[in-house]
mmCIF file as gemmi writes it, N, C-alpha and C atoms, coordinates in Angstrom:
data_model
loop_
_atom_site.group_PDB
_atom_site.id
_atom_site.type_symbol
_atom_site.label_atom_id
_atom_site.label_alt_id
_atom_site.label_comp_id
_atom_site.label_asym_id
_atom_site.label_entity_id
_atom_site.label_seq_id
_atom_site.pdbx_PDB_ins_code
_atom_site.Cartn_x
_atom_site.Cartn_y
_atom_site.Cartn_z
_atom_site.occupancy
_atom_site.B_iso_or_equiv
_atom_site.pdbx_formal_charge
_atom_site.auth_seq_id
_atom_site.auth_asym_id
_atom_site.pdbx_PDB_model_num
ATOM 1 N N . UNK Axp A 1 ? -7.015 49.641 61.303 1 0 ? 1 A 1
ATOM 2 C CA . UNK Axp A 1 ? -5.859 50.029 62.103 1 0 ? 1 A 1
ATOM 3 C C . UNK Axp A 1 ? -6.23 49.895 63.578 1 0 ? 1 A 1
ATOM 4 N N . UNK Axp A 2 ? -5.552 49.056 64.193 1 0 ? 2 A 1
ATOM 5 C CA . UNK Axp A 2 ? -5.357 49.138 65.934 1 0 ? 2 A 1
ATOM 6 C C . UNK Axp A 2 ? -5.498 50.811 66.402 1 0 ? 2 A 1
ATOM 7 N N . UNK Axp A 3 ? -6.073 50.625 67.359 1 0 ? 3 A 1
ATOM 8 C CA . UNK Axp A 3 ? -6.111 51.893 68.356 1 0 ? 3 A 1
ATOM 9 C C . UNK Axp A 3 ? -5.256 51.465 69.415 1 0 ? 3 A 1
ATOM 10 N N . UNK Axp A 4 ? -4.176 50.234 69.248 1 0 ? 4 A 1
ATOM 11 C CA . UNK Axp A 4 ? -3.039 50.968 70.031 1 0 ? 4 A 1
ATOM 12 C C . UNK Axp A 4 ? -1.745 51 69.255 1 0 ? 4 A 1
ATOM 13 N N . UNK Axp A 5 ? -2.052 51.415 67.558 1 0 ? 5 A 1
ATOM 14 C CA . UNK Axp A 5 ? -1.153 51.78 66.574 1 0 ? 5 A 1
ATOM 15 C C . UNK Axp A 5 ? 0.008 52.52 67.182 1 0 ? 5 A 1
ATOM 16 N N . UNK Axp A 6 ? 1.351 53.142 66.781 1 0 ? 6 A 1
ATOM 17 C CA . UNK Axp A 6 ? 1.832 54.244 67.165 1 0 ? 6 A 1
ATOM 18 C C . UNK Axp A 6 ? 1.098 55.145 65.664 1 0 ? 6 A 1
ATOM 19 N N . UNK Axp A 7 ? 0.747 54.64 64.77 1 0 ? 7 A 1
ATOM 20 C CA . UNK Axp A 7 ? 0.18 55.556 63.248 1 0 ? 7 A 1
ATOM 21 C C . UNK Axp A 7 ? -1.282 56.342 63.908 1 0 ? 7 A 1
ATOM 22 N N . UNK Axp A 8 ? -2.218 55.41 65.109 1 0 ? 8 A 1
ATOM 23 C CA . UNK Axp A 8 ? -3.164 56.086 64.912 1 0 ? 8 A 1
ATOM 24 C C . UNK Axp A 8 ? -3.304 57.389 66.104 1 0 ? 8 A 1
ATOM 25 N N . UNK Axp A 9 ? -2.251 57.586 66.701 1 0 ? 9 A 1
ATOM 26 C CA . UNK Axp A 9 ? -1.867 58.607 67.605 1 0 ? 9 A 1
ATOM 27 C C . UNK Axp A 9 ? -1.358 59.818 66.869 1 0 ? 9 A 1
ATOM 28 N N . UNK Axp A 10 ? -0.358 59.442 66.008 1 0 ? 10 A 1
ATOM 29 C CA . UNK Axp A 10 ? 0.509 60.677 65.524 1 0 ? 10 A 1
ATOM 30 C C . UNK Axp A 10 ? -0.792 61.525 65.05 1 0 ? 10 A 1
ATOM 31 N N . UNK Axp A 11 ? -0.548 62.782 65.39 1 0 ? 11 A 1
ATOM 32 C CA . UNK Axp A 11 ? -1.176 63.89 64.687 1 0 ? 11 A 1
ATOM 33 C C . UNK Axp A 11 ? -2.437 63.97 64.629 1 0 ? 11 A 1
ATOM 34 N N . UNK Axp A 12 ? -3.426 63.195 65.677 1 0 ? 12 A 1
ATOM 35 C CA . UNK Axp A 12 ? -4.662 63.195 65.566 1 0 ? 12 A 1
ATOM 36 C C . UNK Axp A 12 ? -5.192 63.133 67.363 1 0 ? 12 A 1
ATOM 37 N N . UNK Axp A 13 ? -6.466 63.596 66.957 1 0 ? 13 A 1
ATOM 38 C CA . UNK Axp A 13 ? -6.805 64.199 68.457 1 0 ? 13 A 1
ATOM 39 C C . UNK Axp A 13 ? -8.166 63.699 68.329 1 0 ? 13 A 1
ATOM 40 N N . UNK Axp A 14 ? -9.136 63.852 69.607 1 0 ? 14 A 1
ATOM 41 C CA . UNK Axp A 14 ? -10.213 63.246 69.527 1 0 ? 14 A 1
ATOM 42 C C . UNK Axp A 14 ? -11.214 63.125 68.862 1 0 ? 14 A 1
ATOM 43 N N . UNK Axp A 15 ? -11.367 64.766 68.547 1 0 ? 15 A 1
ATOM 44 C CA . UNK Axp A 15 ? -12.197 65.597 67.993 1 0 ? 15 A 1
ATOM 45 C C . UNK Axp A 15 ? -12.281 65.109 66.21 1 0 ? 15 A 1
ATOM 46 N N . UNK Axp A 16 ? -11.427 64.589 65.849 1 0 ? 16 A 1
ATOM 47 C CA . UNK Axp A 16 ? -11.024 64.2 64.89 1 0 ? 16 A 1
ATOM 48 C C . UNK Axp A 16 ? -11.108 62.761 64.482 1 0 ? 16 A 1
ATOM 49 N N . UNK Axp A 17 ? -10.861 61.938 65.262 1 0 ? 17 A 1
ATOM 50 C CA . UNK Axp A 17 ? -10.791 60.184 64.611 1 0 ? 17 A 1
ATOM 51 C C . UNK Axp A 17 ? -11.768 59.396 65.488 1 0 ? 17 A 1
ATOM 52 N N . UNK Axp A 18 ? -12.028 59.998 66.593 1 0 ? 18 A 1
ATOM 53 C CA . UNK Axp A 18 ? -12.661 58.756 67.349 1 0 ? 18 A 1
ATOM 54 C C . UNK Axp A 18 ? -14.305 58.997 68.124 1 0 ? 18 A 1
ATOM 55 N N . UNK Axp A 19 ? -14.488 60.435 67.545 1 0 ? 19 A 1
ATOM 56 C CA . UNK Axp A 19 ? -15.851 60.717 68.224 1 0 ? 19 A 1
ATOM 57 C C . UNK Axp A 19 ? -16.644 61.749 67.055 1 0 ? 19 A 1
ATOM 58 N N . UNK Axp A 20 ? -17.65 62.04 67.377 1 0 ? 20 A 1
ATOM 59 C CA . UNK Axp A 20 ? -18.108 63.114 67.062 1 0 ? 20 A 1
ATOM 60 C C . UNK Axp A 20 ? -17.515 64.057 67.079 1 0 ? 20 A 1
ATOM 61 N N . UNK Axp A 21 ? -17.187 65.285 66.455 1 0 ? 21 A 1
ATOM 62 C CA . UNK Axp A 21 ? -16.881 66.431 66.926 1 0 ? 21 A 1
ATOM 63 C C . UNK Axp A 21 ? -17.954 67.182 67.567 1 0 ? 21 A 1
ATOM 64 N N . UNK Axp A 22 ? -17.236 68.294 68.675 1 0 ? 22 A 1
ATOM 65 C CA . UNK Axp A 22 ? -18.257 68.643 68.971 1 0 ? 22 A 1
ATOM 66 C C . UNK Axp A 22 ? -19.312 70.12 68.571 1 0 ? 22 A 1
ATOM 67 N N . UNK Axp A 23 ? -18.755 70.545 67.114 1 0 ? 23 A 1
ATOM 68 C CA . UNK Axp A 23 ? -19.337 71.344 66.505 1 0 ? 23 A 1
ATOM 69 C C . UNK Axp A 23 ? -20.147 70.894 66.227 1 0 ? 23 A 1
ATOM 70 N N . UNK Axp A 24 ? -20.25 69.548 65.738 1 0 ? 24 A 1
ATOM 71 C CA . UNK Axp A 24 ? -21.649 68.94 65.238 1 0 ? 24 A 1
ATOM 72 C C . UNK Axp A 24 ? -22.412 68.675 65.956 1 0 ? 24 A 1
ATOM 73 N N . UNK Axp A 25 ? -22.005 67.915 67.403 1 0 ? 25 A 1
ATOM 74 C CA . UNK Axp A 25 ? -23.086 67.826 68.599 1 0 ? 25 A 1
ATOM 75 C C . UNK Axp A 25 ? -23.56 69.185 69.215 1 0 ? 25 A 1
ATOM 76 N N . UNK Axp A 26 ? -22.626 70.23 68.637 1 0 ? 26 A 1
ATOM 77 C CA . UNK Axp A 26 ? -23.623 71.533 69.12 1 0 ? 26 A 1
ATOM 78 C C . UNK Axp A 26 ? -24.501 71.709 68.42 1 0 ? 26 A 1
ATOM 79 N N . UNK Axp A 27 ? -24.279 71.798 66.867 1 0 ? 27 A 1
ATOM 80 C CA . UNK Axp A 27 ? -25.392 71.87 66.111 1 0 ? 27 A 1
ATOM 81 C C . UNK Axp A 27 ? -26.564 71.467 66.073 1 0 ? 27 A 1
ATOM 82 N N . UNK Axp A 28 ? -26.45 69.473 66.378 1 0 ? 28 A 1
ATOM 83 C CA . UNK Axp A 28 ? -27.454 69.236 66.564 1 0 ? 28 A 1
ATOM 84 C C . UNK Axp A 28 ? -28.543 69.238 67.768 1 0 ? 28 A 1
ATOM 85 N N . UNK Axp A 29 ? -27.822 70.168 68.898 1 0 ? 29 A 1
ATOM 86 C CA . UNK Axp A 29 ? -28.634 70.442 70.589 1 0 ? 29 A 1
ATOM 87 C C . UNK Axp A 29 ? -29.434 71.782 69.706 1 0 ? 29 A 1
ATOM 88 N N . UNK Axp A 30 ? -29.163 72.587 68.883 1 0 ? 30 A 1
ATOM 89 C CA . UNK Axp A 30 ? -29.585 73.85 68.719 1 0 ? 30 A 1
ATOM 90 C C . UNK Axp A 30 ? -30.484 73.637 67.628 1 0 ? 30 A 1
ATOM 91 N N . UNK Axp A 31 ? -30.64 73.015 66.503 1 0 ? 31 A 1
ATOM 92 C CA . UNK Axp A 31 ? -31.523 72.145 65.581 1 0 ? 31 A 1
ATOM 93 C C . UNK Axp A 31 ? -32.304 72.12 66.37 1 0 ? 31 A 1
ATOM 94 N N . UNK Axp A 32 ? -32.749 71.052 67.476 1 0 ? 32 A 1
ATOM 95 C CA . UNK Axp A 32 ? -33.362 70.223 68.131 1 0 ? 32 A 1
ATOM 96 C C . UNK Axp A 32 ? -34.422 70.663 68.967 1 0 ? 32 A 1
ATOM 97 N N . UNK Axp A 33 ? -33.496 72.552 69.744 1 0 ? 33 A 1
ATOM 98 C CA . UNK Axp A 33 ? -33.822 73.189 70.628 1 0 ? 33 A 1
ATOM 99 C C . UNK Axp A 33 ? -34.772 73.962 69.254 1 0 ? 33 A 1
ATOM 100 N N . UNK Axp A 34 ? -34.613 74.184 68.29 1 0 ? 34 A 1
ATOM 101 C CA . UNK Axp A 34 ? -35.377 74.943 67.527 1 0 ? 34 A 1
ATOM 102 C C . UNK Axp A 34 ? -36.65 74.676 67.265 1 0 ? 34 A 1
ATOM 103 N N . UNK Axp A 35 ? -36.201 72.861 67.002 1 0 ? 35 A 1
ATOM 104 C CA . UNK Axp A 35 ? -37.392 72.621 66.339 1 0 ? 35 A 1
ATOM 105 C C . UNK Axp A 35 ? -38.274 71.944 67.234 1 0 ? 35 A 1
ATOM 106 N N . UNK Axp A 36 ? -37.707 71.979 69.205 1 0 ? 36 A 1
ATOM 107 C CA . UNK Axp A 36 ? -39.021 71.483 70.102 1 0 ? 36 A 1
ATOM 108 C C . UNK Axp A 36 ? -39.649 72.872 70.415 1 0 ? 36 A 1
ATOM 109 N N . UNK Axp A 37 ? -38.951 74.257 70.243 1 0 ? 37 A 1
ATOM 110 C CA . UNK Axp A 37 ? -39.777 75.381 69.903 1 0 ? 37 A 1
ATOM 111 C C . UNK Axp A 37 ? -40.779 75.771 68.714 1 0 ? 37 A 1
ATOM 112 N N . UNK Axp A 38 ? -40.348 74.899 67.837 1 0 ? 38 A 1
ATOM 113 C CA . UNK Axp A 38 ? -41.196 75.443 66.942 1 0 ? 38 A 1
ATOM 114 C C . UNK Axp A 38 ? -42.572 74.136 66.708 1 0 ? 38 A 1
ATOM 115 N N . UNK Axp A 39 ? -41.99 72.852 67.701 1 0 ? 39 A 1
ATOM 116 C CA . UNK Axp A 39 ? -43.402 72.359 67.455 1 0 ? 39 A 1
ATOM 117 C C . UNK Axp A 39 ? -44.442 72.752 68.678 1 0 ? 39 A 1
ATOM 118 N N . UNK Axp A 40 ? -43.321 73.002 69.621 1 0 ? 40 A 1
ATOM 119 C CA . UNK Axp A 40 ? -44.487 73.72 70.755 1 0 ? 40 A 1
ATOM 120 C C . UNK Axp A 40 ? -45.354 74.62 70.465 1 0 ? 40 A 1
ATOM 121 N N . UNK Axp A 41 ? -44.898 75.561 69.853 1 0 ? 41 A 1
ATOM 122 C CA . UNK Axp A 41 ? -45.734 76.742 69.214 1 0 ? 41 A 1
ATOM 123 C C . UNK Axp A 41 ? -46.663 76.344 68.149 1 0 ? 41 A 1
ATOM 124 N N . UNK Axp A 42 ? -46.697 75.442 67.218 1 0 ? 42 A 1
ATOM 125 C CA . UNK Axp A 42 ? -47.587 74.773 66.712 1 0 ? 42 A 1
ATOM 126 C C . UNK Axp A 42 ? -48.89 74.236 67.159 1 0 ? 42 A 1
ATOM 127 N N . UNK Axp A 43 ? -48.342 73.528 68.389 1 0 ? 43 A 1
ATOM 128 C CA . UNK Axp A 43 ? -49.261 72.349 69.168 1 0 ? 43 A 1
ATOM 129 C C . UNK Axp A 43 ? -49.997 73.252 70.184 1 0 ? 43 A 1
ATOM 130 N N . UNK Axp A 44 ? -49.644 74.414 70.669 1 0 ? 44 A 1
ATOM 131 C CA . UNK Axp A 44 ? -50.407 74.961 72.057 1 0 ? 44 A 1
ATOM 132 C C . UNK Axp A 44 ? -51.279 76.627 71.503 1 0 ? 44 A 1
């Protein structure tokens, strides 16, 4: 489907069809933040 559909507008928002959401890109900053804490604490 074209992204300059009138179908792929109706009823859909960014967060939804064309990117990441950004619950998941939070998730994965806080994963990330966990686990460069937990290898720091390993390594030092």
């Amino acid at each position: 489907m074209s992204a300059n559909a009138p179908e792929h507008r109706i009823g859909h928002d960014v967060d939804r069809v064309d990117q990441v959401s950004s619950v998941l890109l939070l998730g994965v900053a806080v994963v990330g933040a966990a686990l460069t804490v937990a290898i720091n604490a390993v390594l030092v």
